[in-house]
C-alpha positions as CSV (number, residue, x, y, z in Angstrom):
1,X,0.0,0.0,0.0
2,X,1.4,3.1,-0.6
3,X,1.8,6.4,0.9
4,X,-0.4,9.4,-0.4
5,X,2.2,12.3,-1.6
6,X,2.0,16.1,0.5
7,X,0.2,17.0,-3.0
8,X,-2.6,14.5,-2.4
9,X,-3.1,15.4,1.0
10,X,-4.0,19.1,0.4
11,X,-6.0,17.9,-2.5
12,X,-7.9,15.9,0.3
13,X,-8.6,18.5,2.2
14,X,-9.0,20.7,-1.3
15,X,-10.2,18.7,-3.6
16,X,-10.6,21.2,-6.5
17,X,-6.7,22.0,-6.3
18,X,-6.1,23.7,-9.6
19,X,-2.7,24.8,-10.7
20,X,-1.3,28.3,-9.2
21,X,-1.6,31.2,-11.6
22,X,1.1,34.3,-12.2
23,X,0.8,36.8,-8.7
24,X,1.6,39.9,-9.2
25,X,3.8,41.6,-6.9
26,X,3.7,43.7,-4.0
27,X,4.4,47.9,-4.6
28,X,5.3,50.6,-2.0
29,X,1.9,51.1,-1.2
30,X,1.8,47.9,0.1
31,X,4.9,47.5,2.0
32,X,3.6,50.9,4.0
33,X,0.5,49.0,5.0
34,X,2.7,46.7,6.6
35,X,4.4,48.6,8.6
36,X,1.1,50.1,9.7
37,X,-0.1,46.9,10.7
38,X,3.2,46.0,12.3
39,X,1.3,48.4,15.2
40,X,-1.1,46.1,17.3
41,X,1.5,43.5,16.9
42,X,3.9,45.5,18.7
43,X,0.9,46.8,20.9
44,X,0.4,43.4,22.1
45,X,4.0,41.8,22.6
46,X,5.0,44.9,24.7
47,X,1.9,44.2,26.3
48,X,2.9,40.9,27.2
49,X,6.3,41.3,28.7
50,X,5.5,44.5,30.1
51,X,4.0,42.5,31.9
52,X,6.1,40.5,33.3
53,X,8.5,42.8,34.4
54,X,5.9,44.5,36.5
55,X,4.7,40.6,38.0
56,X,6.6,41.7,41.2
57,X,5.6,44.9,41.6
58,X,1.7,43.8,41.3
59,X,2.2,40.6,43.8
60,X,3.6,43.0,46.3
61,X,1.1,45.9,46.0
62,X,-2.1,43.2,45.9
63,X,-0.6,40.6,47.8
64,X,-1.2,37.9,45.6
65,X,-1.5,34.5,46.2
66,X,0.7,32.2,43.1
67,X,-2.1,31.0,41.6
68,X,-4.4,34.8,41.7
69,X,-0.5,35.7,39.9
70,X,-0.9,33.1,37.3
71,X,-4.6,34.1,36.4
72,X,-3.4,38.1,35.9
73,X,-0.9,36.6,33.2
74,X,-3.4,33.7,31.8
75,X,-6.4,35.2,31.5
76,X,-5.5,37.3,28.7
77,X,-3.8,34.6,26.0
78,X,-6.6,32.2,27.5
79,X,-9.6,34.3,26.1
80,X,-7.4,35.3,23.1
81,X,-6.5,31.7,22.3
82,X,-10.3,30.5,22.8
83,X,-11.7,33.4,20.5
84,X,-9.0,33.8,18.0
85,X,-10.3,31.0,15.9
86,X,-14.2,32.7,16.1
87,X,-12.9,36.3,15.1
88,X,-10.9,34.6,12.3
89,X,-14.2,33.7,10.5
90,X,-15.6,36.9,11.5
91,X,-12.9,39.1,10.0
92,X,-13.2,36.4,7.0
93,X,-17.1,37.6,7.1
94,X,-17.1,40.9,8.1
95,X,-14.0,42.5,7.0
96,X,-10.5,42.4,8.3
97,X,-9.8,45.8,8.4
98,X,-13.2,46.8,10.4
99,X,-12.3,44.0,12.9
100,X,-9.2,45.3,12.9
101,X,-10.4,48.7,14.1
102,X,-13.1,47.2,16.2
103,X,-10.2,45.4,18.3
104,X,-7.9,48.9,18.1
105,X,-10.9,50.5,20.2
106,X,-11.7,48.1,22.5
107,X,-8.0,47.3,23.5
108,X,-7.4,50.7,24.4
109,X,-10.2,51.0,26.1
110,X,-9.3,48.3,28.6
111,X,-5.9,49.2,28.8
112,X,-7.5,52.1,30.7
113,X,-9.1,50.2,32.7
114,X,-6.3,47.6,33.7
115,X,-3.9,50.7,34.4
116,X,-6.2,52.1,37.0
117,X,-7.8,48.6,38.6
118,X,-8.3,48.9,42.0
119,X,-8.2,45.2,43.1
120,X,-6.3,41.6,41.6
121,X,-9.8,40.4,40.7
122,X,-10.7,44.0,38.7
123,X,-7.4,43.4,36.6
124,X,-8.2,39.6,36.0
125,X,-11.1,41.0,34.0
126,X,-9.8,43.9,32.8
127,X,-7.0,41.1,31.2
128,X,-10.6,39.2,30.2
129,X,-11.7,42.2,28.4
130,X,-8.2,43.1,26.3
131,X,-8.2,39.0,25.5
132,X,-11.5,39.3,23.8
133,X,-10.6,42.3,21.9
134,X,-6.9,41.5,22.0
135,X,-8.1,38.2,19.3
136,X,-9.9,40.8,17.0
137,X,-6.4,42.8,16.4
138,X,-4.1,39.6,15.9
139,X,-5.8,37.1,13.0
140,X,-6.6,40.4,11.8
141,X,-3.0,41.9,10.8
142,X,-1.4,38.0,10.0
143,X,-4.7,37.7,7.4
144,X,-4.2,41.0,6.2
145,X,-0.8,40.2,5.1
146,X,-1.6,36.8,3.4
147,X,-3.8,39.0,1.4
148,X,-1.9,41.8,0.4
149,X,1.5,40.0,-0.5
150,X,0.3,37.0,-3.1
151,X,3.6,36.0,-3.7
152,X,5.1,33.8,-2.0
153,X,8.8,35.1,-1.3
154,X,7.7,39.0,-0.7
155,X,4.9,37.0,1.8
156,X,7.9,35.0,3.2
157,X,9.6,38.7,3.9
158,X,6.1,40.0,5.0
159,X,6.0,37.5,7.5
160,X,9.0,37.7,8.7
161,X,8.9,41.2,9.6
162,X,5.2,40.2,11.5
163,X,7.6,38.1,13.4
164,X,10.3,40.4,14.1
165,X,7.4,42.7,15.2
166,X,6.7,40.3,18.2
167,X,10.3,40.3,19.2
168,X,10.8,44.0,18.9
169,X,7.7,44.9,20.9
170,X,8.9,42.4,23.5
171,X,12.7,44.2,23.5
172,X,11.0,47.6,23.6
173,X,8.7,46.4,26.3
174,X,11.0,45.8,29.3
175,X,12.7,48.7,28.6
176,X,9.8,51.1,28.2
177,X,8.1,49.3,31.0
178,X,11.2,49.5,33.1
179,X,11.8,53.2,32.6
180,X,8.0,53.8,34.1
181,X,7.7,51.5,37.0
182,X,11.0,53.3,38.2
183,X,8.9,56.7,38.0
184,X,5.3,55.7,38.1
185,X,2.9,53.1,39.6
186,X,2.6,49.6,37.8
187,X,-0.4,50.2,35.9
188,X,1.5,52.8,34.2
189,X,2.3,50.3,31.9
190,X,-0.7,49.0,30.1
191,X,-0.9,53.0,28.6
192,X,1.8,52.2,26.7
193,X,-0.8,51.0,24.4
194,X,-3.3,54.1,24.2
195,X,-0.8,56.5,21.6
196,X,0.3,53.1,19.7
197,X,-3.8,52.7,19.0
198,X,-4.6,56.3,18.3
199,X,-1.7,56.4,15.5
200,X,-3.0,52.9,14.1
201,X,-6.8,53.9,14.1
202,X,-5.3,57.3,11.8
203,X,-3.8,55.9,9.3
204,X,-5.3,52.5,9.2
205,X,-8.3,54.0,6.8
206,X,-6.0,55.5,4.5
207,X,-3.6,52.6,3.6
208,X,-4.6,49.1,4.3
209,X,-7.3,47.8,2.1
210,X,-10.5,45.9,3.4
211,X,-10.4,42.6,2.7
212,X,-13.1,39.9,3.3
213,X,-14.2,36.0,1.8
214,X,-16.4,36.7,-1.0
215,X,-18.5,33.6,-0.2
216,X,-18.2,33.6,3.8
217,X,-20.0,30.7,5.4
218,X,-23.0,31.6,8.4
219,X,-21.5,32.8,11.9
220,X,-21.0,29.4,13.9
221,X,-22.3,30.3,17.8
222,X,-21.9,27.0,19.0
223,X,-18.7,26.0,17.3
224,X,-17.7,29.6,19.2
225,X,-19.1,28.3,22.4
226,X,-17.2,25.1,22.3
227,X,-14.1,26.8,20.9
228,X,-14.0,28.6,24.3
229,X,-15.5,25.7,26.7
230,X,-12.7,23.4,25.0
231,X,-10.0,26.0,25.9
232,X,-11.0,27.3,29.7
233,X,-11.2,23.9,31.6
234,X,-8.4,22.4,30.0
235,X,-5.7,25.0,31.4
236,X,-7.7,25.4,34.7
237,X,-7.0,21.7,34.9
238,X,-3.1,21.8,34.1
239,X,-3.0,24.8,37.2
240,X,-5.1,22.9,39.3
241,X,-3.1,19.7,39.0
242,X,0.3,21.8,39.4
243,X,-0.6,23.9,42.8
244,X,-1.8,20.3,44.5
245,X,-5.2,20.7,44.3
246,X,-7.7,17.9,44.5
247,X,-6.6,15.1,41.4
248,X,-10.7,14.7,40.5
249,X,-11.1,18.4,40.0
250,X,-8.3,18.0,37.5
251,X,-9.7,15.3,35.7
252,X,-13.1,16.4,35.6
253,X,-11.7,19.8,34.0
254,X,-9.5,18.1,31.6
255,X,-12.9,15.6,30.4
256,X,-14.9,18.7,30.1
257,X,-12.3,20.6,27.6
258,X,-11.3,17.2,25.8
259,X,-15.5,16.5,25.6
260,X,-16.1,19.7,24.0
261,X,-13.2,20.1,21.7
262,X,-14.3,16.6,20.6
263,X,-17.8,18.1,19.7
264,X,-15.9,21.4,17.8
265,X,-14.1,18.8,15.6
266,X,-17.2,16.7,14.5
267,X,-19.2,20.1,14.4
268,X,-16.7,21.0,11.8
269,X,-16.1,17.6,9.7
270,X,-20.2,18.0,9.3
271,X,-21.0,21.5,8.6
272,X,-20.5,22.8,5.1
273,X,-18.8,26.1,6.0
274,X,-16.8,25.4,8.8
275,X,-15.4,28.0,11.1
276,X,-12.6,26.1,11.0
277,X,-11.4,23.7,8.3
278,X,-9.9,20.7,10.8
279,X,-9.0,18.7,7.7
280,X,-6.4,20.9,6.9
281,X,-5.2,19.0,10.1
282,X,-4.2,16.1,7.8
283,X,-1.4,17.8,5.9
284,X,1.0,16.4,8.4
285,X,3.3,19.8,7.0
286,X,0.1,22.0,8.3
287,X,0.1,20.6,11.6
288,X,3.7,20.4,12.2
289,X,4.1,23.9,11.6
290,X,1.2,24.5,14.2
291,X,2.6,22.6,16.4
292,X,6.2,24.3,16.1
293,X,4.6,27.7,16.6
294,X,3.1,27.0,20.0
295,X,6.4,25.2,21.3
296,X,8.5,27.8,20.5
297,X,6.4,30.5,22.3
298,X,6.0,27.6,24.9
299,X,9.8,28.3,25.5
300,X,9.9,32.0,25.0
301,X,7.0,32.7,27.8
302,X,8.0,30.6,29.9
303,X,11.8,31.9,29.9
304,X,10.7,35.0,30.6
305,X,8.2,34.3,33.4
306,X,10.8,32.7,35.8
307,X,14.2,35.1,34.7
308,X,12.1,38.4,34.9
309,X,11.6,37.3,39.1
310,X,14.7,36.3,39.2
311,X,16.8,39.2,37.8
312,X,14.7,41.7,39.7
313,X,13.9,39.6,43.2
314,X,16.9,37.3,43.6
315,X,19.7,39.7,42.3
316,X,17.9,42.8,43.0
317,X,18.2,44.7,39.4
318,X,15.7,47.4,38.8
319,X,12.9,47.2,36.2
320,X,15.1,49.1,33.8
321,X,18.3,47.0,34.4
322,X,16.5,43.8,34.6
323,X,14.9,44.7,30.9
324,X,18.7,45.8,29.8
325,X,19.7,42.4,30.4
326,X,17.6,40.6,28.0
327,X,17.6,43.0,25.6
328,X,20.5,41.6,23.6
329,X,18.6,37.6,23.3
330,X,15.4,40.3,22.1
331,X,17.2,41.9,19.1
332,X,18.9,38.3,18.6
333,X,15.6,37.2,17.8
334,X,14.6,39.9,15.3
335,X,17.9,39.4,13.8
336,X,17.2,35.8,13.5
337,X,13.8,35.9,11.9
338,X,14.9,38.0,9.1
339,X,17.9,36.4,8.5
340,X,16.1,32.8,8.2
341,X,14.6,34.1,4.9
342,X,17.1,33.6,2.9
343,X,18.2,30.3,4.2
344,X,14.0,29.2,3.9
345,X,14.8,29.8,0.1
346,X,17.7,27.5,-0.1
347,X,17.2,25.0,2.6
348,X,13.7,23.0,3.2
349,X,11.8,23.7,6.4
350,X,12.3,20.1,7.9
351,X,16.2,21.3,8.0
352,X,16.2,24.5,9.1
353,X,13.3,24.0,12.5
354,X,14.9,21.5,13.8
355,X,18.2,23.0,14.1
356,X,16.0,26.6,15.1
357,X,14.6,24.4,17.9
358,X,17.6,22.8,19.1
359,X,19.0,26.6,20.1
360,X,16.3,26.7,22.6
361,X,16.9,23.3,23.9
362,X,20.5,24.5,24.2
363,X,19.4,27.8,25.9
364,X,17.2,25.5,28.6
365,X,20.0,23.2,29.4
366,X,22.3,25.9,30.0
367,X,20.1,27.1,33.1
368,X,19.1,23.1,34.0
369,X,22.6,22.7,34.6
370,X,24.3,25.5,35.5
371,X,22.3,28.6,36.3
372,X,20.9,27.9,39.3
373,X,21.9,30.9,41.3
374,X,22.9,32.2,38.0
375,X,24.5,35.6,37.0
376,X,23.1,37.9,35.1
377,X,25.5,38.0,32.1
378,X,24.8,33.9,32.1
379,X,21.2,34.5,32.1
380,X,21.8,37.1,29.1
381,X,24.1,35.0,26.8
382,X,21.3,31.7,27.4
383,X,18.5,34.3,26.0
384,X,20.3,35.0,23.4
385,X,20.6,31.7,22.6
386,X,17.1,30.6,23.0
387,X,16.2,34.1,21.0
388,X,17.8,32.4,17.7
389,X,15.9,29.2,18.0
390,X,12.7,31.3,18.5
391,X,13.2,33.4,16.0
392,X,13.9,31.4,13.2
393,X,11.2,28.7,14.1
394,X,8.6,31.3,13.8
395,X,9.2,32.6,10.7
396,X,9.3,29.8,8.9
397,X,6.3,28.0,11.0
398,X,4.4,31.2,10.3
399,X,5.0,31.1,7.0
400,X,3.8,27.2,6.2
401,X,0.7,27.5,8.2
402,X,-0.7,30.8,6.0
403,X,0.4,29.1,2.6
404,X,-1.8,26.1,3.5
405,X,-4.9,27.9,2.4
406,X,-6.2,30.2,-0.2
407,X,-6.2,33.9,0.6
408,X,-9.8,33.8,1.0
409,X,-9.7,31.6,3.7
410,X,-6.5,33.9,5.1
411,X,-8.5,34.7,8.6
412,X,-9.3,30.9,9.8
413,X,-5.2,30.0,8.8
414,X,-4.0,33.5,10.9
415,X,-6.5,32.3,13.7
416,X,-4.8,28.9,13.8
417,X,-1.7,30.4,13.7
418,X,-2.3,32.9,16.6
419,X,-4.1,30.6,18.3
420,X,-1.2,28.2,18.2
421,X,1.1,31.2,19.9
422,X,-1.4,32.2,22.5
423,X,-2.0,28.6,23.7
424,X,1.6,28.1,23.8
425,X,1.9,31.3,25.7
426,X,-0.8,29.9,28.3
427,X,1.0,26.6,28.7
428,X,4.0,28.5,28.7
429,X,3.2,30.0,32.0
430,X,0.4,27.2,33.1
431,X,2.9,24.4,33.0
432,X,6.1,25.8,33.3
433,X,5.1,28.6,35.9
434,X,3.2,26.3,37.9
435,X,6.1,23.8,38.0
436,X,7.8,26.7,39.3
437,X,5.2,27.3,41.7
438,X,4.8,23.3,43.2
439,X,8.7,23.2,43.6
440,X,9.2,26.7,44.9
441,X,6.8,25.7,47.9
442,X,7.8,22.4,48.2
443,X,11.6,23.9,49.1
444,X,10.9,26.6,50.9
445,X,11.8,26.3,54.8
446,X,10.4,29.2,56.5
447,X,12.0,30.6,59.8
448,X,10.2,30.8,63.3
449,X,8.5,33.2,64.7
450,X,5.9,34.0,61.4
451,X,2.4,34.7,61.8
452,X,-0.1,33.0,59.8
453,X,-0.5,35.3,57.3
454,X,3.6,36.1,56.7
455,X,3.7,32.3,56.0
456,X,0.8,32.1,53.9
457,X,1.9,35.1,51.8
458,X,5.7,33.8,51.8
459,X,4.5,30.3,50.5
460,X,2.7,31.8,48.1
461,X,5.3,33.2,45.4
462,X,8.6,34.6,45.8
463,X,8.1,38.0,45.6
464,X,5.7,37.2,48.8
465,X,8.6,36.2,50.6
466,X,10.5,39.5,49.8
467,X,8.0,41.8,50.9
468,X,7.5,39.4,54.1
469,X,11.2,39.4,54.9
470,X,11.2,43.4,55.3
471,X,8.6,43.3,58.0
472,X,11.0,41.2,59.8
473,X,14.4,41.2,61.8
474,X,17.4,41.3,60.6
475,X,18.5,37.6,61.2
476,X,14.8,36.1,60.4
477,X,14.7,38.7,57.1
478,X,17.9,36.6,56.2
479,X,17.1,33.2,56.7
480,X,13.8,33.9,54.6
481,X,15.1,35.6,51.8
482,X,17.9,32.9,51.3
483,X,15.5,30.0,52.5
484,X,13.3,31.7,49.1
485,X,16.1,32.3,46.3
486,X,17.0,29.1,47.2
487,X,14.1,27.3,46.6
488,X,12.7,29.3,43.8
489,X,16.5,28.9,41.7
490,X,16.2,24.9,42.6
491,X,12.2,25.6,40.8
492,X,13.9,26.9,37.8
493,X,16.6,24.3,37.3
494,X,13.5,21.6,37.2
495,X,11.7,23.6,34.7
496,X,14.2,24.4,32.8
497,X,15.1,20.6,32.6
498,X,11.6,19.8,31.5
499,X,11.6,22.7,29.4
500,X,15.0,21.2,27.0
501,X,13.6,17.9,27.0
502,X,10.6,19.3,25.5
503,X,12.5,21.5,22.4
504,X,14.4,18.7,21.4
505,X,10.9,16.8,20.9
506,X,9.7,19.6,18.6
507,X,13.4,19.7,16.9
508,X,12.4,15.6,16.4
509,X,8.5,16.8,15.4
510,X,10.1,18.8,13.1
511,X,12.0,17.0,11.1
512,X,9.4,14.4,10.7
513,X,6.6,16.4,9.5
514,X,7.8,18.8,7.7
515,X,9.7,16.8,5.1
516,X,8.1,17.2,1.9
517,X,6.6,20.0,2.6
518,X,7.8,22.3,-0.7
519,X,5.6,19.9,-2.7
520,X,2.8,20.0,-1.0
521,X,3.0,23.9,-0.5
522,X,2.5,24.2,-4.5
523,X,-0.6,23.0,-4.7
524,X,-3.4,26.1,-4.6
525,X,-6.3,25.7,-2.5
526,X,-9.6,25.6,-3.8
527,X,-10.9,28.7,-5.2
């Protein structure tokens, strides 16, 4: 029996593949729109790490319990990776641009509200509420772009840049972010997005075209209902599970989010007009791709969630400094993403991820077995490191995923695309962080003489335990703080462990699915 070539595949899942025609080529005007779309994607990666760099700030001012932390950071990718997929189809519908815009208003809007919240639970939401209009401004830009550049190599560019966007939005963020929290009050930070969205929604009109499918298939409520109820109890299950809690609430969450994405997949396989074309899920090259996207910003979040603590709590660097640090890995990664371009044009994708991948795992090991209690200049040069794998994996990932699908179809492909980042992001923190978490308290040995509270709060997260051991003696302060770097560097070396063995399963994911990709990528999409 033999085995059905890439090309058959995508003419499985499109099964009036006709033969690509002449594109024509992308002019100035075009190339300006990108860079004006290149705005909400640097809106929301500063967004992002902003964030957190200002994780210890916010822990000590609401005294946070770890897992209250992990929900300010989760619930935003969590609603954006459970509604990117929906707003996908409706930008397809509707029109990418006015989404676009939509998203622009709403985003600043709550970025208002999450500067000024006056409790932990008020900026949960106020995350909740940039999430949902946080997944209007992402599928939006990445569709955009598969429209506006047709062929493939200027596309490949197009992308690239996209990418670099992320990485230059999160070097710009720590060192924005830093310069206010040394002058201002943490919420200071979300503002950051209010000029960035007032500039976008100017010239947005003037230079980037609408673009919608001309045969758009009926708004699926329910497929959006179980998009969401597939997404939700899954993750709560994965942070449940990490802190210790009760193993049947785990479970039960876990059935629940398998039960209903279940549903969403047979929903799709039997409507029509799917929201969401899961057959494209059978180009092994499609889903590869997918899966390399979310692993890499698997490894990105999660490197950042544990060395923006420790740079500012354990070795006591400022915002600012802290941000300096990692600045170098940051433009690494820009670097990296345009300089894979050329090398995607020469070398084939199932050559050039792996290797991409392989830089993180390197970057992970580097901390598993030697950074505990790790300098900053060791920290820097493993960022760096990682920030080449990341980098050049997304590019090229980015780049299969949208050429998988006609341009029609553009906002369903960016959805799955995005959706694949912010569920990595999520896991990123949810797995990783929580590891961080279970460990953290499992090590820490608190001195005598705390009340109940001072304990609770210390157990809870490290940056507990700092603001604990300055309400206390000089000797006791000691013991705590060392008692709490100690445990939380011995976290890090365990995640960062799990975190290597896990790249160098993508880097072997890689290589194995995306072979033969170039083939199957020729093949057009049904019209």
């Amino acid at each position: 029996m033999t085995t059905p070539s890439p090309s058959a595949r995508v003419s499985e899942v499109n099964p009036r593949a006709v033969p690509s025609s002449p594109v024509s080529l992308a002019g100035r005007r075009e190339w300006f729109a990108l860079a004006v779309l290149m705005l909400p994607v640097l809106l929301v990666s500063v967004d992002n790490t902003v964030l957190s760099f200002a994780l210890p700030e916010i822990s000590r001012h609401f005294a946070t319990s770890g897992t209250t932390l992990l929900w300010i950071v989760d619930s935003y990718p969590l609603v954006l990776a459970g509604l990117l997929v929906a707003m996908g189809s409706f930008g397809d519908r509707f029109g990418r641009r006015r989404l676009l815009m939509i998203g622009a208003a709403g985003f600043a809007l709550f970025s208002v509200m999450a500067a000024f919240a006056p409790t932990a639970g008020f900026l949960v939401a106020a995350r909740v509420g940039l999430g949902v209009f946080g997944a209007m401004l992402m599928p939006s830009t990445l569709s955009l772009i598969r429209n506006i550049f047709a062929d493939r190599n200027q596309r490949r560019v197009a992308i690239a840049v996209w990418a670099a966007g992320f990485s230059a939005g999160a070097a710009l963020g720590p060192l924005l972010g830093g310069a206010l929290l040394e002058h201002f009050w943490w919420g200071s930070v979300f503002l950051l997005a209010v000029p960035v969205l007032v500039l976008m929604l100017a010239l947005t009109p003037a230079v980037v075209p609408e673009s919608r499918d001309a045969a758009p298939g009926r708004v699926d409520y329910a497929g959006i209902v179980l998009s969401i109820a597939t997404m939700l109890p899954v993750v709560y299950a994965i942070k449940n599970l990490a802190k210790g809690g009760p193993l049947l609430v785990s479970v039960t969450a876990a059935f629940i989010g398998l039960a209903a994405g279940t549903a969403f997949v047979v929903r799709q396989l039997r409507r029509r007009d799917p929201m969401l074309d899961v057959r494209l899920f059978r180009v092994r090259a499609f889903t590869g791709a997918v899966l390399v996207n979310l692993l890499a910003i698997f490894s990105l979040v999660g490197f950042l969630f544990f060395v923006s603590q420790h740079l500012q709590l354990v070795l006591g660097y400022s915002p600012l400094d802290a941000g300096l640090v990692l600045l170098p890995g940051l433009v690494v990664t820009i670097i990296a993403g345009l300089a894979v371009v050329p090398l995607a044009r020469r070398l084939p994708p199932h050559a050039v991820v792996p290797v991409a991948l392989l830089f993180s795992a390197a970057a992970y090991s580097m901390i598993a077995l030697l950074g505990e209690g790790g300098s900053a200049g060791f920290l820097m040069i493993a960022f760096v490191i990682l920030g080449i794998g990341v980098g050049a994996s997304e590019t090229v990932s980015n780049d299969l995923i949208l050429s998988s699908v006609p341009a029609a179809k553009a906002g369903a492909a960016s959805a799955v695309s995005e959706t694949a980042y912010e569920v990595g992001s999520v896991l990123g923190t949810a797995v990783l962080g929580s590891i961080l978490l279970a460990s953290y308290q499992q090590n820490l040995r608190l001195p005598a003489g705390l009340s109940s509270t001072q304990a609770d709060t210390s157990t809870e997260t490290l940056g507990g335990a700092v603001e604990v051991a300055t309400q206390l003696g000089p000797t006791s302060a000691s013991l705590l703080r060392d008692s709490a770097f100690s445990a939380f560097d011995s976290g890090v070396t365990v995640t960062s462990g799990i975190a290597a063995l896990l790249m160098v399963g993508a880097a072997v994911l890689a290589a194995w699915s995306l072979r033969g990709e170039a083939r199957a990528a020729a093949v057009e999409a049904r019209p």
